[in-house]
VOMI-262996 format. One record per residue (C-alpha): residue number from 1; residue in three letters; x, y, z. Coordinates in steps of 0.2 Angstrom, whole numbers, plus 5000, padded with zeros to 4 digits. Layout:
N
<rec><num>NUM</num><residuo>Ala</residuo><x>X</x><y>Y</y><z>Z</z></rec>
...
//
This chain:
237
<rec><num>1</num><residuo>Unk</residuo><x>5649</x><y>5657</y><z>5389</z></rec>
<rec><num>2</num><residuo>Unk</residuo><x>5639</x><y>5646</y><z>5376</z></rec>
<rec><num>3</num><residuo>Unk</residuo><x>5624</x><y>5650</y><z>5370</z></rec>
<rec><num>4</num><residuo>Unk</residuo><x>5610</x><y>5639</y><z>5360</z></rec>
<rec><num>5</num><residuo>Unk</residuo><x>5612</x><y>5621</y><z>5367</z></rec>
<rec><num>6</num><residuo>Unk</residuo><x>5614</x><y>5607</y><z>5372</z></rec>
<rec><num>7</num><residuo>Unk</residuo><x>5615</x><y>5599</y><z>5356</z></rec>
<rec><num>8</num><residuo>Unk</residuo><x>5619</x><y>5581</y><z>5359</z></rec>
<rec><num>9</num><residuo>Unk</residuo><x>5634</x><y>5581</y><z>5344</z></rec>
<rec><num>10</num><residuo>Unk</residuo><x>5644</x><y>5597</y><z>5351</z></rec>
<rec><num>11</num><residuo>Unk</residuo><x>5640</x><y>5600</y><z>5369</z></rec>
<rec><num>12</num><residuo>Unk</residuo><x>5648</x><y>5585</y><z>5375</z></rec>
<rec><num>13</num><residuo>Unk</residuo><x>5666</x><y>5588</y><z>5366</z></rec>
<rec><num>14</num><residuo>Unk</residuo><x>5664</x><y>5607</y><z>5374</z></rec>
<rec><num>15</num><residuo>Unk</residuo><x>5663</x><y>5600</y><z>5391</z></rec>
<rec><num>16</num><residuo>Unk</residuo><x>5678</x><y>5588</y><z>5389</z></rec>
<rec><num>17</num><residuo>Unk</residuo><x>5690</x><y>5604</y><z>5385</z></rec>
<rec><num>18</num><residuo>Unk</residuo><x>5683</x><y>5612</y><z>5399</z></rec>
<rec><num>19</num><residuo>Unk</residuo><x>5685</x><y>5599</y><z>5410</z></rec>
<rec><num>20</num><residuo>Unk</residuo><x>5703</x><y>5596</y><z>5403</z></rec>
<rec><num>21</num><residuo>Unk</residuo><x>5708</x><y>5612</y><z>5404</z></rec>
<rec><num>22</num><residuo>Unk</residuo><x>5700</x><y>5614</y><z>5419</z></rec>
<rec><num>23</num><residuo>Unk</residuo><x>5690</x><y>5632</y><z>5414</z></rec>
<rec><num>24</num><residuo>Unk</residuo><x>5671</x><y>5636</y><z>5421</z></rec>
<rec><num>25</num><residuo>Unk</residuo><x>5658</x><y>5639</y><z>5407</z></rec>
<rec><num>26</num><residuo>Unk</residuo><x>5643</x><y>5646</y><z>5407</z></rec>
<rec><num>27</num><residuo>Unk</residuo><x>5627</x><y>5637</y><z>5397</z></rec>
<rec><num>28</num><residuo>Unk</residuo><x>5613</x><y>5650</y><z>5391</z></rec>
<rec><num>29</num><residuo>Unk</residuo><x>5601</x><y>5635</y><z>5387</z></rec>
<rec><num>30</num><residuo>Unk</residuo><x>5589</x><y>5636</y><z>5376</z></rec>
<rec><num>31</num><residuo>Unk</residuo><x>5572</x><y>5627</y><z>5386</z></rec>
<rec><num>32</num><residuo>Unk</residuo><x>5566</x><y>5617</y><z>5370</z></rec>
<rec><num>33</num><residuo>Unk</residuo><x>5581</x><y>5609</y><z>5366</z></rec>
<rec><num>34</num><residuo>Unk</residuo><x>5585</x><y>5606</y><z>5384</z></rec>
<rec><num>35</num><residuo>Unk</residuo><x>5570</x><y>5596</y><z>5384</z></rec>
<rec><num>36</num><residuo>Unk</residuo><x>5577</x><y>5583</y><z>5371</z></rec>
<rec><num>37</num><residuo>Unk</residuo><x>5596</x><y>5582</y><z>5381</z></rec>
<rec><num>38</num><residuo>Unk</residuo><x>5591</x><y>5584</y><z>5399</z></rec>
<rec><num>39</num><residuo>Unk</residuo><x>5607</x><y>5573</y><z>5401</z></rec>
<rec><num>40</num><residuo>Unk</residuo><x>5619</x><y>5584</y><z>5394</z></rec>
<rec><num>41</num><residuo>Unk</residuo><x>5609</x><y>5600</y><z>5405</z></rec>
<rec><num>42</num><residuo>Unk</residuo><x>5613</x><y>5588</y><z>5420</z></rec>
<rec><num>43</num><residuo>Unk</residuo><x>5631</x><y>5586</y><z>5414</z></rec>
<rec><num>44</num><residuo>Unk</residuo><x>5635</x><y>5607</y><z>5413</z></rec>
<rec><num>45</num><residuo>Unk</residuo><x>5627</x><y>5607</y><z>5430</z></rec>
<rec><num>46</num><residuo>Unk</residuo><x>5637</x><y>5593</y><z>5440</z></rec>
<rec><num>47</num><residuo>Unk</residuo><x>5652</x><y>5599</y><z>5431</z></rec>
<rec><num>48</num><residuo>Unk</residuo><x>5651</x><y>5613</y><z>5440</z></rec>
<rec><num>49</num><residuo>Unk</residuo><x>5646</x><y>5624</y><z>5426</z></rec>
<rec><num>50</num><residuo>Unk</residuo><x>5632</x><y>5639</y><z>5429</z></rec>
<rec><num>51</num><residuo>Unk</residuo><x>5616</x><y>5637</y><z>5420</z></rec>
<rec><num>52</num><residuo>Unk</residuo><x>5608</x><y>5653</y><z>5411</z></rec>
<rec><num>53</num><residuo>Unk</residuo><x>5590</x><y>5655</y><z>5404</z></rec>
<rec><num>54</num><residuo>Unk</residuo><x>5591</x><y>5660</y><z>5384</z></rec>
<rec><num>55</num><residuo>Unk</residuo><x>5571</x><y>5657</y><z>5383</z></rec>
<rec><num>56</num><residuo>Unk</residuo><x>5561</x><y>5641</y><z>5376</z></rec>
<rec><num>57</num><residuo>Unk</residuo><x>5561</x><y>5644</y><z>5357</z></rec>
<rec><num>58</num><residuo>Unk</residuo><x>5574</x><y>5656</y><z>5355</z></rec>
<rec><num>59</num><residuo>Unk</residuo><x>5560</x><y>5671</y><z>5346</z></rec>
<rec><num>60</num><residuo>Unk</residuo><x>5565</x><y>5687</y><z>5339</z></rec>
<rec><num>61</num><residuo>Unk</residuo><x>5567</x><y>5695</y><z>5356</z></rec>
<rec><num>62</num><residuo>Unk</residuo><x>5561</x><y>5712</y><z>5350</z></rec>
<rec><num>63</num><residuo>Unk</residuo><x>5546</x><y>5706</y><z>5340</z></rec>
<rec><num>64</num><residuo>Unk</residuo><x>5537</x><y>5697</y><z>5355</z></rec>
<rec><num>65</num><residuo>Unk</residuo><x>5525</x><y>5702</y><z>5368</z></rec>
<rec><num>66</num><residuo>Unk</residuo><x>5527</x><y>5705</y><z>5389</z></rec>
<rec><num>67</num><residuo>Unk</residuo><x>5514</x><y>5688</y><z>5389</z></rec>
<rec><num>68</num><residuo>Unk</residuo><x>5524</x><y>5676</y><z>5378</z></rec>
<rec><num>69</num><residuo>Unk</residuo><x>5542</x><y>5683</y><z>5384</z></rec>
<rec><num>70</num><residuo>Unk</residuo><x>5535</x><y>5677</y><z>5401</z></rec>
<rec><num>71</num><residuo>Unk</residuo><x>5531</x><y>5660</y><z>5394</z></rec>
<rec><num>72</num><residuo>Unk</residuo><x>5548</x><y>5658</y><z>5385</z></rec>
<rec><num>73</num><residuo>Unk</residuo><x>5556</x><y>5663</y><z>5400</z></rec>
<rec><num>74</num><residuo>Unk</residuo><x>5546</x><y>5654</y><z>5414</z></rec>
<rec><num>75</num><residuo>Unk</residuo><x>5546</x><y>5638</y><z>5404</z></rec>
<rec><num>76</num><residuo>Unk</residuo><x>5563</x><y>5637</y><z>5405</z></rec>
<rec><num>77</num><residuo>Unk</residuo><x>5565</x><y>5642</y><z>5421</z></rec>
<rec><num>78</num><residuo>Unk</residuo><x>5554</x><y>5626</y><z>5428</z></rec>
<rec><num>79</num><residuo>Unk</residuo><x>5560</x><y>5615</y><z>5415</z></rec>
<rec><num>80</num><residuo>Unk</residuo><x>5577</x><y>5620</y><z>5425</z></rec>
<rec><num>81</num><residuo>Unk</residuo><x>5570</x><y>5615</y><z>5439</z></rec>
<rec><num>82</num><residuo>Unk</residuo><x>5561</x><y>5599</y><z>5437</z></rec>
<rec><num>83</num><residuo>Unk</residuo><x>5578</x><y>5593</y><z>5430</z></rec>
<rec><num>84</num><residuo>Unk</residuo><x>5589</x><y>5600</y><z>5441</z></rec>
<rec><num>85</num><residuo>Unk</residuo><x>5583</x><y>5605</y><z>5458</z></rec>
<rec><num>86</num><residuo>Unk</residuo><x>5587</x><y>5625</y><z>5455</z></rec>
<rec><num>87</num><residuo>Unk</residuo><x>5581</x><y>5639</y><z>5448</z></rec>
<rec><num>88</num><residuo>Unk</residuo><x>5596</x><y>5650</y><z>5440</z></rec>
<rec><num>89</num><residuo>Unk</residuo><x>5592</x><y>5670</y><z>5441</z></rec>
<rec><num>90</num><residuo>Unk</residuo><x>5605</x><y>5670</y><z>5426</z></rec>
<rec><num>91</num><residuo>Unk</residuo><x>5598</x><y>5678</y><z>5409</z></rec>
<rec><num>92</num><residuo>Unk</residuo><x>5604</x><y>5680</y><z>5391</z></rec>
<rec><num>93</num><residuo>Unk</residuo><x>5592</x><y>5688</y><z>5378</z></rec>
<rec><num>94</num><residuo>Unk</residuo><x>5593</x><y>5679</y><z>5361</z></rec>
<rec><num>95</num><residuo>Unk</residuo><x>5601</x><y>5686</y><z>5348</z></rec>
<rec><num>96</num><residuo>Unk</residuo><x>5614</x><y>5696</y><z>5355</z></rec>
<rec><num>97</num><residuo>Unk</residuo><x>5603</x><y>5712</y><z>5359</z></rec>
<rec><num>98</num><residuo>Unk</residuo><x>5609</x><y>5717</y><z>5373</z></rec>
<rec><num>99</num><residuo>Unk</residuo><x>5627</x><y>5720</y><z>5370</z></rec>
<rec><num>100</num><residuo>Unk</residuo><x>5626</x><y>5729</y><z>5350</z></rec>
<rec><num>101</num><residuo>Unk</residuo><x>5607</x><y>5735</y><z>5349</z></rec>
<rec><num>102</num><residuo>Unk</residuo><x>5603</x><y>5745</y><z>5334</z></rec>
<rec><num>103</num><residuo>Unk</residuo><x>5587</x><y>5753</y><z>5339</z></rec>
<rec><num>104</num><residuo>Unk</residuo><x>5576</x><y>5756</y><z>5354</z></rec>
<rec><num>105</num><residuo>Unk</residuo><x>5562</x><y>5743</y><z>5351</z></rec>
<rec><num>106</num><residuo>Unk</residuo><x>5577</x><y>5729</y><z>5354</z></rec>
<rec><num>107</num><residuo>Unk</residuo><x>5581</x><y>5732</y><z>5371</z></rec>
<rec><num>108</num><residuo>Unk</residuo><x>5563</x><y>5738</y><z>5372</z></rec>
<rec><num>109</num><residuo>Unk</residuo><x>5560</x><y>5722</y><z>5383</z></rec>
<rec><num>110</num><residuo>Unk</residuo><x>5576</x><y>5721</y><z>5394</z></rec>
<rec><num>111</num><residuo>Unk</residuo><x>5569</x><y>5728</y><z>5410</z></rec>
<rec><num>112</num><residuo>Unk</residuo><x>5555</x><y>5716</y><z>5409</z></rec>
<rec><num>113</num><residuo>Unk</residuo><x>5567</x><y>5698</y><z>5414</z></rec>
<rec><num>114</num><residuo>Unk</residuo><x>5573</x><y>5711</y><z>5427</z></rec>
<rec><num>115</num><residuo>Unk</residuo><x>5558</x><y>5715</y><z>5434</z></rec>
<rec><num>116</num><residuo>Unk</residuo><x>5556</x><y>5696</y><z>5437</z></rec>
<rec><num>117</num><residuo>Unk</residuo><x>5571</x><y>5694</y><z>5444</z></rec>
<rec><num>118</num><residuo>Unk</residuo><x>5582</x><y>5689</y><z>5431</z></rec>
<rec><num>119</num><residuo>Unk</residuo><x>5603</x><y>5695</y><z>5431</z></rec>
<rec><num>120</num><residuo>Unk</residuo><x>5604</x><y>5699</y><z>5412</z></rec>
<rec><num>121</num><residuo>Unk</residuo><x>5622</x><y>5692</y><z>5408</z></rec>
<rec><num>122</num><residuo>Unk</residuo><x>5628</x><y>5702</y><z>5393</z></rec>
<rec><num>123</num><residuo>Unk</residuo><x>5646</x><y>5700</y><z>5382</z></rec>
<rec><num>124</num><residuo>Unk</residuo><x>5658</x><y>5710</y><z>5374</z></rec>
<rec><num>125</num><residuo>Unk</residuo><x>5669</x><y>5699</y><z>5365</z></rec>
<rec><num>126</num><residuo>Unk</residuo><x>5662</x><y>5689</y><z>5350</z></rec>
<rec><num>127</num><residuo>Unk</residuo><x>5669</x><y>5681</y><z>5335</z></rec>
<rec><num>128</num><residuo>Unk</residuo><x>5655</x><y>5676</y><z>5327</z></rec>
<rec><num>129</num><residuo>Unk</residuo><x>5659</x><y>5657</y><z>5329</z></rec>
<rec><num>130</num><residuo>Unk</residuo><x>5640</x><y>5656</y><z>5320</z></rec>
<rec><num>131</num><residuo>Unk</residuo><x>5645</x><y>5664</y><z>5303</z></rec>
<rec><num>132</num><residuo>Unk</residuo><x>5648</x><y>5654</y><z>5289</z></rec>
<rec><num>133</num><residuo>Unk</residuo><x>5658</x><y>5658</y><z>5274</z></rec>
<rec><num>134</num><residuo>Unk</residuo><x>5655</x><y>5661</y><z>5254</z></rec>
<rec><num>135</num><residuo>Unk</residuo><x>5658</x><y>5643</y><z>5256</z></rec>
<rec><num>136</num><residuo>Unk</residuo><x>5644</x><y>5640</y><z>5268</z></rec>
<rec><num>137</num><residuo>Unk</residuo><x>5658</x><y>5635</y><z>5281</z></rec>
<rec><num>138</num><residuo>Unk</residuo><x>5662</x><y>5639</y><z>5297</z></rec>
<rec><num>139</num><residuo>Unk</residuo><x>5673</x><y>5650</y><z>5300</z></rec>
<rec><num>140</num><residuo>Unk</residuo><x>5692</x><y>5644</y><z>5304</z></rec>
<rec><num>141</num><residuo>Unk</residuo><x>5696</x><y>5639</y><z>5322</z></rec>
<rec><num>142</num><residuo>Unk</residuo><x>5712</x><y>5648</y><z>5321</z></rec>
<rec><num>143</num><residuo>Unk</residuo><x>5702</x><y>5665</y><z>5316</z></rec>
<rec><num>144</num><residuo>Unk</residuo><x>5691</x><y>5662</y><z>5329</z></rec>
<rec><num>145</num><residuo>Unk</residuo><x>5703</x><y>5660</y><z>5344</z></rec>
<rec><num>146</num><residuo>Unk</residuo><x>5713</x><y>5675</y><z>5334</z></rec>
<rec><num>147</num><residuo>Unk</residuo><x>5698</x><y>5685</y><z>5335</z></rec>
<rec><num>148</num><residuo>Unk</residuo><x>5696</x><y>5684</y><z>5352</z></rec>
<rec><num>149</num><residuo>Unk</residuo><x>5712</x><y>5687</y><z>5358</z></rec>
<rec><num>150</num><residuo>Unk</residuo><x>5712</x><y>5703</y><z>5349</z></rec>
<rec><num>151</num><residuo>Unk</residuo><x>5696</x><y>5709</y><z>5357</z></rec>
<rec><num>152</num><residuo>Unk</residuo><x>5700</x><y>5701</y><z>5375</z></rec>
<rec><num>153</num><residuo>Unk</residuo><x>5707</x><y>5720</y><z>5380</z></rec>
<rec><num>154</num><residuo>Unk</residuo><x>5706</x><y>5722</y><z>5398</z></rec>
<rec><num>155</num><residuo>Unk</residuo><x>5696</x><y>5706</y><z>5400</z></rec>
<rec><num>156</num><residuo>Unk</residuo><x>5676</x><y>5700</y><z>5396</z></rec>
<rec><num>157</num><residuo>Unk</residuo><x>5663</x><y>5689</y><z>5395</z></rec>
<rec><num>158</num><residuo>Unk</residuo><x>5668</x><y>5676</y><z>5378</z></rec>
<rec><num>159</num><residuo>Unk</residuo><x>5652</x><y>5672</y><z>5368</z></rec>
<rec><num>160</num><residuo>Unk</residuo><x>5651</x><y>5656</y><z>5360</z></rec>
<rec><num>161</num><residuo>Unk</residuo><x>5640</x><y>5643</y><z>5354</z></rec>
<rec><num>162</num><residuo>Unk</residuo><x>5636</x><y>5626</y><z>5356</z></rec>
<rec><num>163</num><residuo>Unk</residuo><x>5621</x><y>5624</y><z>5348</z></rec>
<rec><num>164</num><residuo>Unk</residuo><x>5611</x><y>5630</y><z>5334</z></rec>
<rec><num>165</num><residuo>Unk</residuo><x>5622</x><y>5624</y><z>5319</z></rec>
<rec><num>166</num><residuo>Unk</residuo><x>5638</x><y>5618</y><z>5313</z></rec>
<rec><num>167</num><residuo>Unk</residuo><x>5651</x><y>5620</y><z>5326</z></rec>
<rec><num>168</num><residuo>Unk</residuo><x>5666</x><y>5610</y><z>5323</z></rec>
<rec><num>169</num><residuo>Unk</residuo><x>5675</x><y>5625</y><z>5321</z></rec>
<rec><num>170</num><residuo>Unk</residuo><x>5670</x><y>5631</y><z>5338</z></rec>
<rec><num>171</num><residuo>Unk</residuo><x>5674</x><y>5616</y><z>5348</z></rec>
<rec><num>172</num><residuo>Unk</residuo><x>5692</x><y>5617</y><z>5339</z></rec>
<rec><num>173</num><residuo>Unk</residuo><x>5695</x><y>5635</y><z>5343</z></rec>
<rec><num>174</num><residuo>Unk</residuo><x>5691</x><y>5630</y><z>5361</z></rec>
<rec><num>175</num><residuo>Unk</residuo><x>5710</x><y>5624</y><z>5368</z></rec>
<rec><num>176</num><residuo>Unk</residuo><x>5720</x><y>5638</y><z>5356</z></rec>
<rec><num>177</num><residuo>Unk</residuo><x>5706</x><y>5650</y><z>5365</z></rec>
<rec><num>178</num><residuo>Unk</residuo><x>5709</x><y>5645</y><z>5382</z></rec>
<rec><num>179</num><residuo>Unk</residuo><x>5729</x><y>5644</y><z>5377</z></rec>
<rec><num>180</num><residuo>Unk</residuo><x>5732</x><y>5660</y><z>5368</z></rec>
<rec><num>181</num><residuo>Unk</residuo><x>5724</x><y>5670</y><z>5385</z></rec>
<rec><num>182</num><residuo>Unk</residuo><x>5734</x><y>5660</y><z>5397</z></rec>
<rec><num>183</num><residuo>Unk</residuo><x>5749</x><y>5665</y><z>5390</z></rec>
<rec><num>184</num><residuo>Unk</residuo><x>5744</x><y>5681</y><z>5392</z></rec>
<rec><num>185</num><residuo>Unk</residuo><x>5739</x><y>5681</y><z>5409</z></rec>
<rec><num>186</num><residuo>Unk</residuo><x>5721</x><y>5681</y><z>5407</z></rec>
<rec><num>187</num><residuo>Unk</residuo><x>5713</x><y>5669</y><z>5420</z></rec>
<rec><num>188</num><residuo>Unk</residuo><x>5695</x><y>5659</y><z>5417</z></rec>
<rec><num>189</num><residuo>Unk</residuo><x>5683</x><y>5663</y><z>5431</z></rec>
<rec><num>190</num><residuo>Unk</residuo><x>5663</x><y>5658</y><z>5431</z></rec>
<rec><num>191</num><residuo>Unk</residuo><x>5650</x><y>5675</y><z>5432</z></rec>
<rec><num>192</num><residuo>Unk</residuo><x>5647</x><y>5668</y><z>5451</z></rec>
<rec><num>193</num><residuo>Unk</residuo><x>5666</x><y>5675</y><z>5452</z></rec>
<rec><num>194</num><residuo>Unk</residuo><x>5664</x><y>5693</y><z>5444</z></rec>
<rec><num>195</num><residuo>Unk</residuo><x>5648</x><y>5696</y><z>5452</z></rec>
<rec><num>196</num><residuo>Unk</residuo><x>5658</x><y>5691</y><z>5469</z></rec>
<rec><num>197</num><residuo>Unk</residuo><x>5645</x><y>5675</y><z>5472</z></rec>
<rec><num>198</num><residuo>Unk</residuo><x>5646</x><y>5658</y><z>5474</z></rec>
<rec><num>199</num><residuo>Unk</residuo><x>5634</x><y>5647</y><z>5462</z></rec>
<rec><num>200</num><residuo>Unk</residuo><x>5622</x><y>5643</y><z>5474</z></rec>
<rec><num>201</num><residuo>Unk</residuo><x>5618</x><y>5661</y><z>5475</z></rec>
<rec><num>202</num><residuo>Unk</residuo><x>5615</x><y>5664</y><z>5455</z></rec>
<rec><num>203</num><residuo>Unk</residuo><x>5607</x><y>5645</y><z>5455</z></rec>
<rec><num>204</num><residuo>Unk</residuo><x>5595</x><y>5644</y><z>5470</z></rec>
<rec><num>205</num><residuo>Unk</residuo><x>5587</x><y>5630</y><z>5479</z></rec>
<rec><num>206</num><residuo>Unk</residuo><x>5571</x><y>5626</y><z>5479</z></rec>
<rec><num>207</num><residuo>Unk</residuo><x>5560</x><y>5627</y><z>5492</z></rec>
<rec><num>208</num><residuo>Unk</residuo><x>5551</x><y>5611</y><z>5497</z></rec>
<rec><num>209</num><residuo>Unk</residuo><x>5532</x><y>5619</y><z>5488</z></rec>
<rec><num>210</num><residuo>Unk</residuo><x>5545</x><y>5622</y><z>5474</z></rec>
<rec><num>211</num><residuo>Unk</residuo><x>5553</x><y>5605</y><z>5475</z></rec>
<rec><num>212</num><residuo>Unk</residuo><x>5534</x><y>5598</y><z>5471</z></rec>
<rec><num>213</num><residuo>Unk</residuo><x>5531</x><y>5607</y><z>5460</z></rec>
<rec><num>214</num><residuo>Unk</residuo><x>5546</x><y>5604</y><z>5448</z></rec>
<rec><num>215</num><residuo>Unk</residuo><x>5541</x><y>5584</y><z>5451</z></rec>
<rec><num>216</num><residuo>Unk</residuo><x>5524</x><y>5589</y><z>5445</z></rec>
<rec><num>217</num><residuo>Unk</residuo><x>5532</x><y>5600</y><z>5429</z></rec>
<rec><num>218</num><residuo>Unk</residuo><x>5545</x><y>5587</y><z>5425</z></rec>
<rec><num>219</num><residuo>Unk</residuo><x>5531</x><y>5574</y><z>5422</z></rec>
<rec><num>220</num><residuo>Unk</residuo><x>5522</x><y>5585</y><z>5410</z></rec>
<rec><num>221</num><residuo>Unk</residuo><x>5538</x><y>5590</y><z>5403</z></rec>
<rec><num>222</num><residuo>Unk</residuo><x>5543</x><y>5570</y><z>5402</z></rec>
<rec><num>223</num><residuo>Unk</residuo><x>5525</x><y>5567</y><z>5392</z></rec>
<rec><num>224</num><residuo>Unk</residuo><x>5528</x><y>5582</y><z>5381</z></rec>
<rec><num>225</num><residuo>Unk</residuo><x>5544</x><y>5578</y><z>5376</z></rec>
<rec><num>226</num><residuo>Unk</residuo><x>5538</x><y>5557</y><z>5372</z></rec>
<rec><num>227</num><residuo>Unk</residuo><x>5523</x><y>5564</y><z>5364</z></rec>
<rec><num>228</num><residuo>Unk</residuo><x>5532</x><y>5573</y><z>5352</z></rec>
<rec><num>229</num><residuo>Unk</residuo><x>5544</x><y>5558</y><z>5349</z></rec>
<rec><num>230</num><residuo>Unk</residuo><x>5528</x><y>5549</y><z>5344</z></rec>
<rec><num>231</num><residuo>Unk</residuo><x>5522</x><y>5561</y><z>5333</z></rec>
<rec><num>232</num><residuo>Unk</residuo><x>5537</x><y>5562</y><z>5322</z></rec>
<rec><num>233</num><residuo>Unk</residuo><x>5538</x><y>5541</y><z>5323</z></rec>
<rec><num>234</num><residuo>Unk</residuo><x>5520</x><y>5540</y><z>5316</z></rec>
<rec><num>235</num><residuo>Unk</residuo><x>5523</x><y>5551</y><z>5302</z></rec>
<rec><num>236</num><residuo>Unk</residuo><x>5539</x><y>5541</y><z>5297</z></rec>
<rec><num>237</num><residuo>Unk</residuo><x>5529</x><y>5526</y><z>5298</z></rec>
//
């Protein structure tokens, strides 16, 4: 799984491994920076990768309210839509929360995305691709794929990241990743797979009404997106 894209300078080379090594991924998307790749959103999507919510801005998940929780969560949701044609049911707080919490205000809010709906998708192995060193590097791909390997156990959900930073590190930790766990007999499935689903039932059609109503968000969406290209042009200017 890859949280914190699509970034435009990594997402791509993560979908060429996984296409040559022929492994399903799953994208938790943050909504904003969607909005500014919604090529590479349709890319994950035709691939044959799932499509997971991870909210519009990526907030503190325990320091915000039910009312912009919703917000983050249903902006993304439509902005999935109008670009897409589905609405995925698939959810990953940011930040981590749900799998090592370290008080009770920080999965304070989790029944809430379930209330509405939403699968939370956790996971249990993570190398922190994200932390840098003294050096203010990444880490090494070869500690990252080691680091994995080591925590695979009796198998789990791998967090990664696509987004959100440096992450040269993480795209060439990739292949030895995938590798390493084939030799061991581990086998790459999508969440669709270990919830006993296909896609289409994690990432559902719309309905006509909704179908309208995506065209209708994707215009806003679209003007959003050039407005603020505008913006940042007149103050280079």
């Amino acid at each position: 799984s890859f949280d914190d894209g699509p970034d435009r300078r990594w997402t791509p080379k993560i979908l060429d491994v996984l296409k040559e090594k022929n492994v399903p991924g799953i994208f938790f998307v943050i909504g904003d920076q969607a909005n500014r790749a919604p090529d590479l959103l349709k890319r994950e999507y035709n691939e044959g990768h799932e499509i997971g919510n991870h909210t519009f801005t990526h907030p503190p998940f325990d320091d915000i309210s039910r009312t912009q929780l919703k917000w983050e969560l249903n902006l993304t949701q439509r902005l999935i839509e109008s670009t897409l044609g589905v609405k995925s049911l698939l959810f990953r707080p940011p930040y981590g929360i749900d799998h090592q919490p370290e008080y009770a205000e920080e999965v304070a809010q989790l029944p809430y995305p379930q209330e509405l709906g939403y699968i939370i998708v956790g996971q249990r192995i993570d190398p922190d691709d994200w932390r840098m060193t003294e050096e203010k590097k990444q880490r090494p791909a070869e500690e990252i794929a080691d680091d994995v390997v080591r925590q695979a156990k009796n198998g789990n959900v791998v967090l990664l990241h696509d987004g959100g930073g440096e992450r040269a590190q993480t795209v060439a930790a990739l292949p030895l990743i995938i590798d390493k766990l084939r030799a061991k007999g581990y086998q790459f499935v999508s969440v669709a797979d270990l919830l006993g689903k296909q896609r289409a039932d994690l990432m559902l059609p719309l309905t006509f009404r909704e179908r309208l109503a995506a065209r209708a968000d994707g215009f806003i969406f679209g003007i959003f997106q050039w407005s603020r290209f505008a913006i940042a042009t007149v103050f280079i200017l």
